[in-house]
N, C-alpha and C positions, 0 to 999 in steps of 0.2 A: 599505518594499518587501516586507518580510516579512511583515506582518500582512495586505498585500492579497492575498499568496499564501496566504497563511493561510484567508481568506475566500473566497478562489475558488475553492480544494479542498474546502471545507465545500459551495458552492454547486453544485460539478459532483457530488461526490458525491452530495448531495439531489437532485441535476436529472433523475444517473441511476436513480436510485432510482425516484423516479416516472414516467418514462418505462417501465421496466420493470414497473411497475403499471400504466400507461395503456394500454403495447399489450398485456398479457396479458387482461386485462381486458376488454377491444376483441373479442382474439379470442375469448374463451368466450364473446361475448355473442352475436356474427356465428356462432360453429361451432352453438349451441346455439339460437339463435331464427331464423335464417336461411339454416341448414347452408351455409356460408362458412366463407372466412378469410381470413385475411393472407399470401402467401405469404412475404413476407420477415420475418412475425412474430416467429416462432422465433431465427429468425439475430441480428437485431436484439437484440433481450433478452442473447442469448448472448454478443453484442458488450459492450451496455450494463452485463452482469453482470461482464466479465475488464477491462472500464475502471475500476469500482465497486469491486472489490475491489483491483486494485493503484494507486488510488490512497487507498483505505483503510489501505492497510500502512503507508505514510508516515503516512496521519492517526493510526493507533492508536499510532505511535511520538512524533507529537509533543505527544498529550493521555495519553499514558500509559496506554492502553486494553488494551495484550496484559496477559495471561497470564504471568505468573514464579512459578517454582515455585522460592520463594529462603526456606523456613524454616532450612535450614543455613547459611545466607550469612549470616542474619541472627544467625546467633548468635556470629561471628567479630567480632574486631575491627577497627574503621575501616581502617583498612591495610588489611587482608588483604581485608575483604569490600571496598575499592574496587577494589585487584588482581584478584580473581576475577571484579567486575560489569566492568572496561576489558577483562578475558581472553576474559568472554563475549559481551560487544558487537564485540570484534577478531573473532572467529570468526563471529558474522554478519555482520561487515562483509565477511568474505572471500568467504562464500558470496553476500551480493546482489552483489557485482563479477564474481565469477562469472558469477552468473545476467546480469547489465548486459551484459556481453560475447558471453556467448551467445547472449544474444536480440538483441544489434544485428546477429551476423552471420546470425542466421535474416530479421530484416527484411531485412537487404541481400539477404538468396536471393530472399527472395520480391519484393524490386523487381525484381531482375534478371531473374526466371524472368516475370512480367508478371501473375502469378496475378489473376482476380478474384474476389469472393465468390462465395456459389453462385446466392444470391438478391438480393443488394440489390449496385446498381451501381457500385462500389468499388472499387479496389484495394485486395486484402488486405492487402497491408503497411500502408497508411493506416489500416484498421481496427485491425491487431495492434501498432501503434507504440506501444498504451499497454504494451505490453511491456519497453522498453527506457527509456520515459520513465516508467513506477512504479519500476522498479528502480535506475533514476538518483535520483528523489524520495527511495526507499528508501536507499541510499547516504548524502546530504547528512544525514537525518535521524537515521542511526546515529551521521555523524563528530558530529552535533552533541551527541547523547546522550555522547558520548565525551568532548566538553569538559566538557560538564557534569557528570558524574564525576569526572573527572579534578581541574576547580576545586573540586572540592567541594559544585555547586549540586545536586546529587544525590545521595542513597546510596543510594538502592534501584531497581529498576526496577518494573516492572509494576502492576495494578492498583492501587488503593490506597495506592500508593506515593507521593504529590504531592512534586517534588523541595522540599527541605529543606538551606537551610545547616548543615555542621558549622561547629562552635566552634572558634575559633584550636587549642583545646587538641588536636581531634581530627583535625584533619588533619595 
């Protein structure tokens, strides 16, 4: 079950990616050889791009893609540097629940309020729901980061970091 979600977030990612190529492309070609456009061009992309990136933040957490600025962490000992990497994965985990809950009661505003896009025939909150659903993604992906610290299948995070079993002795 998980590798197919695995897959299908590789695939929407890429889908939106290119779609985001397709219609801008689209339109420089209509603005520029046919003075035209799309009107719902812009919106689109804008949509395509805030789906694309959060559900990129899930992906870069579960191929290990962010950024850790961990050369002090690294220079502690197993203990201490797993304590610090659960302290600092606890402290994003608190801020995406955060954010999860904020933005589920911003989508319930905008159900309730009836909002729809400006341009393409939608309701808002149906377009914005990758809000609450990357930040849910974002969520599962942290607690999972956290086991795997925690068991040991981890000692570093970020780039370059590919998790790594300690030896009986080091944990």
């Amino acid at each position: 079950m998980i590798e197919r979600w695995n897959k299908l977030e590789e695939i929407l990612i890429g889908s939106l990616l290119a779609t985001m190529v397709i219609i801008t492309c689209l339109q420089v070609v209509l603005r520029y050889l046919l003075n035209t456009g799309i009107v719902w061009g812009l919106e689109a992309t804008s949509y395509a791009f805030l789906w694309m990136v959060l559900l990129g933040l899930s992906y870069g957490v579960r191929t290990n893609s962010h950024i850790a600025v961990d050369a002090l962490v690294n220079w502690l000992p197993n203990k201490s540097k797993r304590l610090i990497l659960l302290i600092s994965v606890s402290l994003g985990l608190i801020y995406t629940l955060t954010m999860l809950f904020g933005t589920f009661s911003y989508i319930e505003r905008l159900y309730q309020l009836g909002i729809n896009a400006q341009n393409i025939p939608l309701p808002k909150w149906l377009l914005s729901s990758c809000l609450p659903l990357g930040f849910l993604l974002l969520s599962l992906r942290m607690l999972e980061l956290a086991k795997q610290i925690y068991s040991g299948e981890r000692d570093s995070i970020g780039v370059g970091n590919e998790p790594v079993a300690l030896t009986g002795a080091d944990k």
